[in-house]
C-alpha positions as CSV (number, residue, x, y, z in Angstrom):
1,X,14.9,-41.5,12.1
2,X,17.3,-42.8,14.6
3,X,19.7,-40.8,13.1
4,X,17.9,-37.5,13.4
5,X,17.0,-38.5,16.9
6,X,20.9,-39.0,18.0
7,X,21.8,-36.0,16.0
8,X,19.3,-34.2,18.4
9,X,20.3,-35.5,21.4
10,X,24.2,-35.1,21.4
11,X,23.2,-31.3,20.1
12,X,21.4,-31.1,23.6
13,X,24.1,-32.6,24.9
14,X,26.9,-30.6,23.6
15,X,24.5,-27.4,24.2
16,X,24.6,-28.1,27.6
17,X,28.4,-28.9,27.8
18,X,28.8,-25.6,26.2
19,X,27.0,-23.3,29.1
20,X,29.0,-25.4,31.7
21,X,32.3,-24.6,30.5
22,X,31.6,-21.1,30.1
23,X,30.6,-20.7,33.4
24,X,34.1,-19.8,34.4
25,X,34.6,-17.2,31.8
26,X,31.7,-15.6,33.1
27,X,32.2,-15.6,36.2
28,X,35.7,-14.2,35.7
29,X,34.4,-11.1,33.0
30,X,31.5,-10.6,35.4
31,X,32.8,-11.0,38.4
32,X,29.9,-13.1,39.6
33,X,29.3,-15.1,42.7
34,X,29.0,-18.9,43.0
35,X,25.1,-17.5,43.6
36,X,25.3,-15.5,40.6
37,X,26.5,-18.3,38.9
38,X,23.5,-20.4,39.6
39,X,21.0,-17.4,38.1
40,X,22.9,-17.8,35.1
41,X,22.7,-21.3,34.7
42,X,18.8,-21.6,36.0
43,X,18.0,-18.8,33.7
44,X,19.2,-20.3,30.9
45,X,17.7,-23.6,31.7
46,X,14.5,-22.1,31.7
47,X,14.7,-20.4,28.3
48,X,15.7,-24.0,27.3
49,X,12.7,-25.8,28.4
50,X,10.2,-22.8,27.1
51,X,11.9,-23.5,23.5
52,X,11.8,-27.3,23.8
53,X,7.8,-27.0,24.9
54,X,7.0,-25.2,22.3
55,X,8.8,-27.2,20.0
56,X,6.7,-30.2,21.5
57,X,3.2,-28.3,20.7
58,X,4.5,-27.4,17.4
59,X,5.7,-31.0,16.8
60,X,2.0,-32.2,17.8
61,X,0.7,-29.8,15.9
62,X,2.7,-30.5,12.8
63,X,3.6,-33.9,12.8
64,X,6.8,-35.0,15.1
65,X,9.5,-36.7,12.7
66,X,8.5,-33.0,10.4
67,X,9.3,-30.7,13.2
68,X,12.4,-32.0,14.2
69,X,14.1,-32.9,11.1
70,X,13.2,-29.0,10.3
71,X,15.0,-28.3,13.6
72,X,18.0,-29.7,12.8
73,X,18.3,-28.1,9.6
């Protein structure tokens, strides 16, 4: 279970890593503000925490170490 559990947080990790360094790229195909930016960044870390809370209601629903070992796969 450890495992799964720091398999699941460096793919949070690394998810996050991953919107930050195209930030940039965006900006530069886009032509977006530093304001711009921000909407891009806050609307995708909203999407985020909608998918992980419903993960967490389907993880109570289902069983916790079942729901996340079928998220990984």
């Amino acid at each position: 279970m450890l495992v799964a559990v720091g398999i699941s947080t460096f793919l949070t990790s690394l998810d996050n890593t991953v919107i930050n360094v195209a930030l940039p790229s965006v900006a530069g195909t886009l032509g977006a503000s530093l304001s711009g930016l921000e909407w891009v960044s806050a609307s995708y870390l909203l999407g985020f925490g909608a998918v992980l809370m419903v993960g967490g209601a389907v993880a109570d629903r289902f069983g916790r170490r079942r729901t996340l070992l079928v998220g990984l796969v």
